[in-house]
C-alpha positions in Angstrom: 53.5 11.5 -12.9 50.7 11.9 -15.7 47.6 9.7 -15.1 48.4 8.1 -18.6 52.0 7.4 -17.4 51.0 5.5 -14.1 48.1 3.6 -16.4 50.4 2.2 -18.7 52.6 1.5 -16.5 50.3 -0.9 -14.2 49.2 -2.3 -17.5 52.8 -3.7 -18.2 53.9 -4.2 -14.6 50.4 -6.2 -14.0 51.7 -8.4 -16.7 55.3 -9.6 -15.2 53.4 -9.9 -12.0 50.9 -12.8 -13.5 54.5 -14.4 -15.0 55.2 -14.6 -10.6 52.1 -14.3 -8.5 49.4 -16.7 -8.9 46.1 -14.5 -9.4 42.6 -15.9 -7.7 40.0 -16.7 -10.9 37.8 -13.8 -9.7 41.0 -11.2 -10.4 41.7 -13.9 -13.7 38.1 -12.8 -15.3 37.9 -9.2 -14.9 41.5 -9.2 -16.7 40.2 -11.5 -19.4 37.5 -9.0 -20.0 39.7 -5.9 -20.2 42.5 -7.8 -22.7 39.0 -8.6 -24.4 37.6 -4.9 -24.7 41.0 -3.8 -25.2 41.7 -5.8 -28.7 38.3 -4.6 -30.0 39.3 -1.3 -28.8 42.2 -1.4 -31.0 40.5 -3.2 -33.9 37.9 -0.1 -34.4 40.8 2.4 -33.7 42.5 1.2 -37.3 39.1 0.7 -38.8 38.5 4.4 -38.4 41.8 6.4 -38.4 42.0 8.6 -41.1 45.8 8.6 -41.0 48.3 5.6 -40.1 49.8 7.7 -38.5 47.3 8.6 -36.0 48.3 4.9 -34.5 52.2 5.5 -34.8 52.3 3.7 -32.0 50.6 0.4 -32.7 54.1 -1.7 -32.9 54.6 -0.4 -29.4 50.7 -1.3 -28.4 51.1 -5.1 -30.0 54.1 -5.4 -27.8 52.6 -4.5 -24.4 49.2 -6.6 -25.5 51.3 -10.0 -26.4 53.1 -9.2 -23.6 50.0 -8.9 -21.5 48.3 -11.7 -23.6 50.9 -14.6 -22.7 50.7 -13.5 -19.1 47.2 -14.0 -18.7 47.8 -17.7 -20.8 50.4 -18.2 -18.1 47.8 -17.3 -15.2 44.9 -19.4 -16.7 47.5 -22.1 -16.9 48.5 -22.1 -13.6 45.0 -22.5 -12.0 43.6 -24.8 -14.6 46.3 -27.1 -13.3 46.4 -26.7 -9.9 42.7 -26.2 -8.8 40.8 -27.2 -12.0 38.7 -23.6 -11.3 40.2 -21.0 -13.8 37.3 -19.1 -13.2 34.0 -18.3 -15.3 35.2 -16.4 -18.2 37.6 -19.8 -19.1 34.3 -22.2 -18.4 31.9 -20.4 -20.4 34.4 -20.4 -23.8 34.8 -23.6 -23.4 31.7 -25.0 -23.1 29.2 -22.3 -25.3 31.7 -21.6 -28.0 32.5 -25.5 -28.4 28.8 -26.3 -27.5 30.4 -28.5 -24.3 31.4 -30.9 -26.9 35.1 -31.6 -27.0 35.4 -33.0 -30.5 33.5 -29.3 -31.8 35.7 -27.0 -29.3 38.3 -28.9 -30.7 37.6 -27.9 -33.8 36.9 -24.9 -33.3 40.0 -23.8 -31.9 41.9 -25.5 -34.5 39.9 -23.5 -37.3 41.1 -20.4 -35.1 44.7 -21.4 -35.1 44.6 -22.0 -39.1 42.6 -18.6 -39.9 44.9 -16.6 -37.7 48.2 -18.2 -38.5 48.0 -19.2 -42.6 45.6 -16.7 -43.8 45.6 -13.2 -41.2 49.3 -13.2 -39.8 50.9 -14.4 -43.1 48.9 -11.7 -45.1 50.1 -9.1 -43.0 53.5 -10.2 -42.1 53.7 -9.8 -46.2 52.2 -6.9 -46.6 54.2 -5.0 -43.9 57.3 -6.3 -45.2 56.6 -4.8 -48.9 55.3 -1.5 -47.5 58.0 -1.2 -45.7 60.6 -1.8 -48.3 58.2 0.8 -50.8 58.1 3.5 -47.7 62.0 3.9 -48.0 62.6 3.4 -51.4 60.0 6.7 -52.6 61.7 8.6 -49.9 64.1 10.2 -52.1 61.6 11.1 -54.6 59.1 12.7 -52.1 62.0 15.0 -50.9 62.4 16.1 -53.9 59.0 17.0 -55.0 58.5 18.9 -51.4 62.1 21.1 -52.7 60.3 21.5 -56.1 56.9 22.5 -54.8 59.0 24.9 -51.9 60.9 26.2 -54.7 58.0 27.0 -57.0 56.3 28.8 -54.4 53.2 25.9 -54.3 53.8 25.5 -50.4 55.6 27.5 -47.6 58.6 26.6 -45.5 56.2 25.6 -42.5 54.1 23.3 -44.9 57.6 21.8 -46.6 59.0 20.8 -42.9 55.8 19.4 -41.7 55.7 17.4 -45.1 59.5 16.4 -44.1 58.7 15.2 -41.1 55.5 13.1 -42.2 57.8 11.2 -44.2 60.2 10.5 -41.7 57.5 9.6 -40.0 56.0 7.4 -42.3 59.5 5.7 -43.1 59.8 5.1 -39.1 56.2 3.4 -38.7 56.1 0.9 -41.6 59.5 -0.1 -40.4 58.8 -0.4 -37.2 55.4 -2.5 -38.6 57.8 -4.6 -40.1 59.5 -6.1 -37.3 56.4 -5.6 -34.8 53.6 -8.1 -37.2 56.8 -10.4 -35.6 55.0 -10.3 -32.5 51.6 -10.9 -33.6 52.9 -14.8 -35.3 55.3 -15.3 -32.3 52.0 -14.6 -29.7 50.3 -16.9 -32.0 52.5 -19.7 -31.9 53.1 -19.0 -28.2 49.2 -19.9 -27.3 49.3 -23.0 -29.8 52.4 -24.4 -27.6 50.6 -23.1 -24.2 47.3 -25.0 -25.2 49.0 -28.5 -26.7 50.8 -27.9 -23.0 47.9 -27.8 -20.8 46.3 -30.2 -22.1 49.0 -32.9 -21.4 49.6 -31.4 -18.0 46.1 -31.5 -17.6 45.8 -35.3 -18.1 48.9 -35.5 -16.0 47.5 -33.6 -13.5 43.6 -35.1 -13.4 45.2 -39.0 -13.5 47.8 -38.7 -10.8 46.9 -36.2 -8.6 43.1 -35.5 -8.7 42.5 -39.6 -8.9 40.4 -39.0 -12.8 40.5 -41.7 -15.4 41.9 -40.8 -18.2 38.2 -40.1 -20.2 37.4 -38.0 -17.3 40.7 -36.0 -17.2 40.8 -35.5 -21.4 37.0 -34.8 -21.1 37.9 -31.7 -18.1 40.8 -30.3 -18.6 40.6 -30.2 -22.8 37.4 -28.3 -22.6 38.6 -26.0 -19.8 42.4 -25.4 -22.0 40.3 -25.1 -25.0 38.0 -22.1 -23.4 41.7 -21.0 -22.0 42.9 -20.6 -25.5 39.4 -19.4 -27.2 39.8 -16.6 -24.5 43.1 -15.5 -25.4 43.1 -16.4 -29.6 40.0 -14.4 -29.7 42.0 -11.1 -28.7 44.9 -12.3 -30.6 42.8 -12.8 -34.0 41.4 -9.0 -33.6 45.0 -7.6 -32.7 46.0 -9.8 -36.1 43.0 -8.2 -37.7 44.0 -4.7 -36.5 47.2 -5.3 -38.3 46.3 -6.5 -41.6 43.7 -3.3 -41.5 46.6 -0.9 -40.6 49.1 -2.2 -43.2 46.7 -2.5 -46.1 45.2 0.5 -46.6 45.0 1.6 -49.6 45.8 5.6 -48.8 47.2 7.5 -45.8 44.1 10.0 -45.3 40.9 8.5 -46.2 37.3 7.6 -43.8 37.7 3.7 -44.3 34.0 2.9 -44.0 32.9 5.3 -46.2 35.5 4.7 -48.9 35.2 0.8 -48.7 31.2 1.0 -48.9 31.4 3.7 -52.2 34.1 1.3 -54.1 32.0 -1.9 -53.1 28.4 -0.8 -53.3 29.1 2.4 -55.2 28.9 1.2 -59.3 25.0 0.8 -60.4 26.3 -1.7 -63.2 27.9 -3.6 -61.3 24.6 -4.4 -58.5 22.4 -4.6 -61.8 25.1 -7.1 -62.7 25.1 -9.4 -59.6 21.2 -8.9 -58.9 20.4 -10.3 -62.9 23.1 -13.1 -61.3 21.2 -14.2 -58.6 17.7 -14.2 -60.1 19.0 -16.6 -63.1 20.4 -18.8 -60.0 17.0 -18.8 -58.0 15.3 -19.4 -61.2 17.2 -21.7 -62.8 18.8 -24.1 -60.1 17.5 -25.6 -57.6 18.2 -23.2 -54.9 15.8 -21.2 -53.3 13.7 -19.3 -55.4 12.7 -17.3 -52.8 15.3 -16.0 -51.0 17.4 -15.5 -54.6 15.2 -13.6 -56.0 14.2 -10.9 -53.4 18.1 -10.8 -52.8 18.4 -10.3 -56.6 15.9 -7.5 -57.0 17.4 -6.5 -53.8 20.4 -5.6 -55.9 18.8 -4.2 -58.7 16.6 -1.5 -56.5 20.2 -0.5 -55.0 21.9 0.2 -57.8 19.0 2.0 -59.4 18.8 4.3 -56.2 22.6 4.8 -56.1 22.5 5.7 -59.9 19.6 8.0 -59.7 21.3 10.0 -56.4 24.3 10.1 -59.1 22.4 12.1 -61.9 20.8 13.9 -59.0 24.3 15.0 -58.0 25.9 15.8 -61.3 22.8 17.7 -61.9 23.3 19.7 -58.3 27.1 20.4 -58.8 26.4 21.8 -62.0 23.9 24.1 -61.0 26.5 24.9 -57.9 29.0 26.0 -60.4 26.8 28.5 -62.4 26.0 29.7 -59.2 29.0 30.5 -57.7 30.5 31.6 -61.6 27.2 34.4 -61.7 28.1 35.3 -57.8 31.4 35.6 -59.1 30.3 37.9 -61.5 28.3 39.9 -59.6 30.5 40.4 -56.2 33.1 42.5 -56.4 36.5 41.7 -57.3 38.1 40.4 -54.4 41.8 42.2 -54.2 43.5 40.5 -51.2 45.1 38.5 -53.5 46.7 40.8 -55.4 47.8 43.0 -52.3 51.1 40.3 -52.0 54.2 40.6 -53.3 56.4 38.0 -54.1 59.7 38.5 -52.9 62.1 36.9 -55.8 60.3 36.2 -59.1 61.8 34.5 -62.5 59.9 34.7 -65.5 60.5 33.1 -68.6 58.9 32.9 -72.4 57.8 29.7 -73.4 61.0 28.9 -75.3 62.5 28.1 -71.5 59.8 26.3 -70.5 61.4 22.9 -71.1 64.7 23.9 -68.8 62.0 24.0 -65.6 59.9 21.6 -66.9 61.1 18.3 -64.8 59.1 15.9 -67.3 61.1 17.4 -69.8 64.4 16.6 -68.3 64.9 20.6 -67.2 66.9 20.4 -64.3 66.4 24.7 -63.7 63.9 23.9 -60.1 67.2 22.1 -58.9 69.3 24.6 -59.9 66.9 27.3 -58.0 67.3 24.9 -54.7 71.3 25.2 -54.7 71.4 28.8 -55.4 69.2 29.3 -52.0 71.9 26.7 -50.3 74.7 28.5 -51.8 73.5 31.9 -50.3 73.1 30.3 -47.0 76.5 29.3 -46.4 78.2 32.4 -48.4 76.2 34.8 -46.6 74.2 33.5 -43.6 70.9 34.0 -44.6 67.6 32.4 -46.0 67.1 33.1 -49.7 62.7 34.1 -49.9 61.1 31.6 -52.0 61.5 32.0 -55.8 58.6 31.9 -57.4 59.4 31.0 -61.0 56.2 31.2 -64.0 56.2 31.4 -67.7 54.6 34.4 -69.1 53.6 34.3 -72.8 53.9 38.4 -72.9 57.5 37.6 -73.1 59.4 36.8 -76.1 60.2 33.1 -76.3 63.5 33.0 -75.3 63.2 35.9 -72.8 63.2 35.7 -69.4 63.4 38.6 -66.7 64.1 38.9 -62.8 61.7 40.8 -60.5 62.4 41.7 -56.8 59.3 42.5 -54.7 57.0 42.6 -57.9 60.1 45.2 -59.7 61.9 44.1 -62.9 65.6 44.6 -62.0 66.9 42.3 -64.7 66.8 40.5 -68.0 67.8 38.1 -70.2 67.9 36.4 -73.4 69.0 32.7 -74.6 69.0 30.6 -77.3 67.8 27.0 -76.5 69.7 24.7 -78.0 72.8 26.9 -77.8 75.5 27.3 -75.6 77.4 30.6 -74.5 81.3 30.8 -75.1 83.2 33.3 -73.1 86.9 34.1 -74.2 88.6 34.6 -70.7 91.2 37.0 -72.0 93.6 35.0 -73.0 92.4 33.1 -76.5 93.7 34.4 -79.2 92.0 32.1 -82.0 88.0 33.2 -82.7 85.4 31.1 -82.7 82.3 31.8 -85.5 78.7 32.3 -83.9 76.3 34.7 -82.9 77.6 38.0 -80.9 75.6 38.8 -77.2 76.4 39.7 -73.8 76.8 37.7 -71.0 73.9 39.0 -68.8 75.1 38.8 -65.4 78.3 41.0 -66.0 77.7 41.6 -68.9 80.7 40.4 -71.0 80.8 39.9 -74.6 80.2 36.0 -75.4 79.5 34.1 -78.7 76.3 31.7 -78.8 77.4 28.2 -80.4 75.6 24.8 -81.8 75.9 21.7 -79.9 78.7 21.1 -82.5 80.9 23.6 -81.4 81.3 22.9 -77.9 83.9 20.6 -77.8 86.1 22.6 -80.1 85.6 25.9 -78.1 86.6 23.9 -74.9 89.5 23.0 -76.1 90.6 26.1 -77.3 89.8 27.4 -73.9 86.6 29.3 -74.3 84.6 29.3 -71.2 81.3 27.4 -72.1 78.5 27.6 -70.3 74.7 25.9 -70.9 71.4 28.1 -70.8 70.5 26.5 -67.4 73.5 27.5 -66.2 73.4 31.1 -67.2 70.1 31.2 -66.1 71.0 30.3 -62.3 74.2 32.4 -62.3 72.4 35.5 -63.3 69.8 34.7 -60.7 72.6 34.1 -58.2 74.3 37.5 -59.0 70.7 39.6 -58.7 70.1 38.1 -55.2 73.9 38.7 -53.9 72.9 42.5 -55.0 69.2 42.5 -53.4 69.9 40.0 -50.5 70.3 43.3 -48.0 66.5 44.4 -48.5 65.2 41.0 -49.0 66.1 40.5 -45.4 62.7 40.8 -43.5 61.7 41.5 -39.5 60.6 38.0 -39.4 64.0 36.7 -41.2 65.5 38.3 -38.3 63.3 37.1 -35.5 64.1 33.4 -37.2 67.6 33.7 -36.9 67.4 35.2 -33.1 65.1 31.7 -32.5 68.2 29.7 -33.6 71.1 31.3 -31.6 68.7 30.9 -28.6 68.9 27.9 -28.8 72.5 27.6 -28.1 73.1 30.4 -26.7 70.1 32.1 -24.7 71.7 34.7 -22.2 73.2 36.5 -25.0 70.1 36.4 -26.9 68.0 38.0 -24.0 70.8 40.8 -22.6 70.9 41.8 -26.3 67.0 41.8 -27.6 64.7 43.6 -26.5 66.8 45.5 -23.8 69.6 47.0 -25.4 68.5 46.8 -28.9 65.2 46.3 -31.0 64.7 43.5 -34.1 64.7 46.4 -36.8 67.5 47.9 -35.5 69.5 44.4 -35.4 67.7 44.0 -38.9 69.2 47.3 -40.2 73.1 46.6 -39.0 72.4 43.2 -40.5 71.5 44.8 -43.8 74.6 46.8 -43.9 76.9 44.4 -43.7 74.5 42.2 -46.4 74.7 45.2 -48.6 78.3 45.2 -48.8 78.5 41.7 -48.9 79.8 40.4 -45.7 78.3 37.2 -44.0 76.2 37.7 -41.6 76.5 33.5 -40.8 78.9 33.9 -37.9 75.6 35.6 -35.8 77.4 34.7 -32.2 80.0 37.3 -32.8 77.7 39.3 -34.8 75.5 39.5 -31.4 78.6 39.2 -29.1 79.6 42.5 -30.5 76.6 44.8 -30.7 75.6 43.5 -26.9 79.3 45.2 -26.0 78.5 48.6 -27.5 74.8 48.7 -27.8 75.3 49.9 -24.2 77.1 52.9 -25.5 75.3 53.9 -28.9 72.3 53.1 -30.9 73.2 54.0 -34.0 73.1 51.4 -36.3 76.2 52.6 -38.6 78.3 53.1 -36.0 77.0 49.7 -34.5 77.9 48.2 -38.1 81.1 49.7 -38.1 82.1 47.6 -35.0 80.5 44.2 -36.2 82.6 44.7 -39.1 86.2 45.2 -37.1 85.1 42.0 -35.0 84.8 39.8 -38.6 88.1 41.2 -39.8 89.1 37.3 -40.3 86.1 37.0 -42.5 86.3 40.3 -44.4 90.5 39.6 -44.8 90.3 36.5 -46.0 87.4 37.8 -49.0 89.7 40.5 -49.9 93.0 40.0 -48.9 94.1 36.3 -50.5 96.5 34.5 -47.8 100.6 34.7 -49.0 100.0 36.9 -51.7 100.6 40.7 -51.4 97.2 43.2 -52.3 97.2 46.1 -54.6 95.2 48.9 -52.6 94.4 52.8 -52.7 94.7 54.8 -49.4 92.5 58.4 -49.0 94.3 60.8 -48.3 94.1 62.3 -44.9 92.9 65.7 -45.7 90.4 64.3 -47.7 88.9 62.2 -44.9 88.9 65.1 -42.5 87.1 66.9 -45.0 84.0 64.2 -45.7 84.2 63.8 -41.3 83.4 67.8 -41.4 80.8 67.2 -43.5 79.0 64.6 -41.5 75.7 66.1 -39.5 74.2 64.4 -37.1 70.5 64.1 -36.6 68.7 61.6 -34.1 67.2 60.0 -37.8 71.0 59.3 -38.6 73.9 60.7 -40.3 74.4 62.5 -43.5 77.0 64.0 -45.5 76.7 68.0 -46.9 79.3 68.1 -49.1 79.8 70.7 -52.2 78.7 69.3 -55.5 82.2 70.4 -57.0 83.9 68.6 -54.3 82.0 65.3 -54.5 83.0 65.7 -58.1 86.3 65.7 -57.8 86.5 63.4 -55.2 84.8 60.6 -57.7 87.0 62.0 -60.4 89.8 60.8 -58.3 88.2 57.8 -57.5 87.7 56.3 -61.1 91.2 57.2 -62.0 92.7 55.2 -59.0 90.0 52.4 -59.7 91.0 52.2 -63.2 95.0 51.9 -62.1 94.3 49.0 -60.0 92.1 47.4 -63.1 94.6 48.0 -65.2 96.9 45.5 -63.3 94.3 43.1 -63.1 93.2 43.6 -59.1 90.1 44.3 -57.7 89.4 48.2 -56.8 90.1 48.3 -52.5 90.2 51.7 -51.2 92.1 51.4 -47.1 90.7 54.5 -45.4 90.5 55.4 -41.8 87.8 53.6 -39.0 85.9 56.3 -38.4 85.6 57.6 -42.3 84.5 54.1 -43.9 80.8 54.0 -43.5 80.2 57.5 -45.0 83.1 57.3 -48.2 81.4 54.2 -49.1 78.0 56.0 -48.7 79.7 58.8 -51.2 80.4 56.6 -54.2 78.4 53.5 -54.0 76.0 55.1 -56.2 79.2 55.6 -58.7 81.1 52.4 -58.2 79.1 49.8 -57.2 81.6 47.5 -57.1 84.2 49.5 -55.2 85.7 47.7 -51.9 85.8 50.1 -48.9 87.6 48.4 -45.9 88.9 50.6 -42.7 92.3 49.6 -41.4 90.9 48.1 -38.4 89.3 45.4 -40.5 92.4 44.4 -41.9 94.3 40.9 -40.4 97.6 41.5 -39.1 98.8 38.8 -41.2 97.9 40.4 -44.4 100.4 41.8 -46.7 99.2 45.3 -48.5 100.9 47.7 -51.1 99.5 50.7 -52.1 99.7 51.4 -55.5 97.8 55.3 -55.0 96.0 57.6 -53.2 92.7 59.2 -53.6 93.5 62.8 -53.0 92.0 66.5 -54.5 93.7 69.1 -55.3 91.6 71.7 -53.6 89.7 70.6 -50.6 
């Protein structure tokens, strides 16, 4: 057990003991003493903390020290009672603090009670209760400035979940505050009840037992229960302190002392002000003239010194910056900065600038947070940050794509226009301006405001600039996601299976396979599309033939017969029977005998006329199945697959290339052709 364990422990179990065991006043003082020290302890602790939540576990420390409070009450009680001798720390409140005058104790402890109780205790019990109710309520809104600053690229992922948790955090403590400042009124009331007790058991006690009259008894035993409850209202009043100080600070992170001196003493006017104030008083009333004025000019020599270290200041920090701007100027150019590389960027004219532009009622930041949680549950994998900026090279409604600091895409919109898409099947047109619909690229009408309703409901497919926006975004990152996929990515999602699942994790990595080599079967099955979100059968599978082969397309090949669920139901829609192509035999003997082997990997030598005709045959079978409205699949053997698709994904990008080993058993397939050559 840790030191701090076992302390903590005594400190609560020393408190139930006093509630049983009747302590000698020797043992009675030295705990007095410690409660003492302990409630200034914890007084200066929230003066000082930068951060409430550096004491995020004061409504756990008032518990223990009410707990601890009452039981030393209790103790004190019991000996005042039965042996009149509570000990000296009891004696010497009573009689200094109340001058051993019972009517000025008296009244002292009664202007304790009222401080603590009406004015402390109330305050904070308030205060705690609105904070608290505050805390929750912005929750909502701070999560959603930390997505809008992680989506911007302002703040990393680490930074976003540490500014998650502080809020969580934050929530927990100020409700917890509200329900432990509960503790601090009921301890109150508690020593109120314990003193009006001991003072009638003290009479009792001094007239029947002890043989006192009753002037003697009132005169012993209310001084002695009025030191009792000076001792232990004393510690209460700072712990009630401590509260209100926690509660009401006025921000999270700042040096209390420091920040309550500047904003007191910190305006010149405002010491000029009160120091004329007190001189008029000294002079014109008959208050001291003395001691009014010299605290007047006091005042006035103050603010004068604070406002000349003010112009003494501005005058430094302006000299600072035309220092560091000729430094500037004369070091050179510092480059680290532009060494990085954003992974994702969107930039936009300033036309767009009111669709990301949250003031403004642009909505395209949230939009840029659901694309990166769509992409995570289609395909498994954490979408890089996407930095989006405006850039006034662009034409206003422009806005263009980049991938690792690359232009891959662009766009154009008109702003208060929408985009109508005839699906095929409306017959009736629909006046506006002609374009292209950028992510596929299909021919679309721009329309007024005006417009859209009719368009609807003619059944035009109408879409709002945000919209085309995201879902041209959406369709360049689907395309890229494969070489956005990083070491580290990888390493990230090897963390999280390890945490369920740990013995696979370390018989696969680093013993039978290394991260870039999990990285590069991972990016072949991102490149074709395939989730890689099912990672325990991803893993399962390469730890059953890593043992065998290395090579990451065979490897991939594998993977991709174990997710034949997955890659059927993408393809393959359930009850309905699929339109496919089938390569002809021949043909796939003749890319196999074209395959060399190298220990860098596999490649194809085939003869430029033959890969000719093979893609010949290719776009006439794809057409075929377009023609009938399907998708272009191409069924082709196991062992084939990986290099076929490696033939014409540079030709047809959007051609499907699935072995029959990846097909369910359950799915229904007609081939409508075969991809053959005449001469092979």
């Amino acid at each position: 057990m840790k030191k701090a364990d076992l302390g903590v422990a005594l400190y609560v179990l020393a408190a139930f003991a006093m509630f049983i065991i009747q302590i000698p006043s020797w043992l009675l003082d030295i705990l007095l003493a410690c409660n003492i020290a302990i409630a200034f302890s914890v007084m200066f602790g929230c003066m000082f903390a930068k951060e409430v939540l550096e004491f995020s576990f004061f409504p756990t420390i008032l518990l223990f020290t009410t707990i601890f409070r009452i039981a030393l009450n209790v103790s004190s009680t019991k000996l005042i009672l039965l042996t009149g001798e509570p000990g000296n720390v009891v004696k010497v409140f009573g009689d200094y603090v109340g001058g051993g005058n019972l009517a000025v104790g008296t009244i002292v402890f009664l202007m304790l009670i009222l401080i603590q109780f009406m004015v402390i205790n109330k305050g904070s019990e308030r205060v705690a209760e609105v904070t608290a109710r505050f805390t929750l309520d912005a929750m909502p809104g701070k999560q959603m400035a930390i997505d809008a600053d992680l989506n911007t690229g302002a703040i990393t992922d680490q930074e976003a979940k540490e500014r998650r948790e502080k809020i969580q955090a934050e929530s927990s403590f100020f409700g917890s505050m509200d329900g432990a400042v509960k503790y601090v009124k009921g301890d109150a009331t508690a020593g109120l009840i314990i003193t009006v007790i001991n003072v009638v058991g003290g009479i009792i006690t001094g007239m029947l037992w002890n043989g006192l009259e009753f002037a003697e008894a009132l005169d012993k035993y209310v001084i002695l229960t009025i030191g009792d409850g000076l001792v232990s209202q004393i510690p209460s009043l700072l712990i009630s302190l401590s509260t209100g100080i926690l509660v009401t600070k006025g921000t999270k992170d700042a040096d209390f002392s420091s920040v309550l001196i500047k904003q007191l003493f910190g305006v010149p006017k405002v010491l000029y002000l009160v120091g004329a104030t007190l001189i008029v008083l000294g002079i014109l009333t008959p208050l001291q003239t003395v001691l009014f004025v010299a605290l007047g000019l006091a005042f006035i020599v103050t603010g004068r010194m604070i406002a000349s270290t003010i112009e003494e200041a501005k005058v430094e920090s302006a000299i600072d910056e035309d220092e560091l701007a000729a430094d500037e100027i004369r070091q050179p150019e510092n480059v680290n900065s532009l060494l990085q590389v954003d992974p994702i960027e969107l930039e936009f004219g300033y036309g767009i600038i009111p669709l990301a532009d949250v003031n403004q009622g642009g909505d395209l930041l949230d939009r840029v947070v659901m694309i990166r949680r769509q992409v995570a549950l289609e395909l498994g994998t954490v979408v890089p940050i996407i930095r989006l900026r405006d850039n006034i090279q662009l034409n206003p409604n422009q806005y263009i794509i980049k991938i690792k600091g690359i232009q891959i895409s662009e766009g154009e919109i008109l702003f208060d226009h929408y985009m109508a898409m005839n699906p095929g099947y409306v017959e009736e047109e629909i006046t506006g301006i002609p374009t292209f619909e950028p992510s596929f690229h299909l021919p679309a009408i721009w329309i007024t405001e005006g417009q859209r309703e009719r368009a609807e409901s003619m059944g035009y497919t109408v879409v709002d600039p945000p919209s085309i926006i995201a879902t041209h975004l959406t369709e360049i990152i689907r395309q890229h996601i494969s070489e956005l996929l990083t070491r580290q990515d990888v390493q990230n999602l090897i963390n999280n299976l390890k945490e369920s699942n740990p013995s696979l994790v370390e018989e696969l990595v680093p013993k039978l396979l290394s991260i870039g080599e999990i990285q590069k079967v991972l990016q072949n099955l991102l490149k074709e599309g395939i989730s890689i979100r099912d990672l325990l059968t991803i893993f399962e599978t390469l730890a059953d033939y890593a043992t065998t082969t290395r090579d990451t397309d065979i490897l991939t090949e594998y993977v991709r017969q174990s997710l034949k669920r997955a890659i059927s139901g993408k393809y393959f829609p359930a009850n309905e029977t699929t339109s496919v192509v089938t390569l002809d035999p021949k043909l796939e003997q003749t890319i196999m005998a074209s395959v060399k082997q190298t220990e860098q990997g596999s490649y194809m030598t085939l003869d430029p006329e033959i890969t000719k005709k093979i893609m010949n045959a290719v776009g006439a079978q794809a057409q075929k199945l377009e023609n009938l409205g399907k998708n272009a699949i191409v069924i082709t053997a196991p062992i084939v697959r990986i290099y076929f698709k490696r033939l014409t994904e540079d030709y047809f990008k959007d051609l499907v290339v699935v072995s029959y080993n990846e097909i369910d058993t359950n799915v229904e397939l007609q081939s409508v052709g075969m991809v053959t050559v005449n001469d092979n």
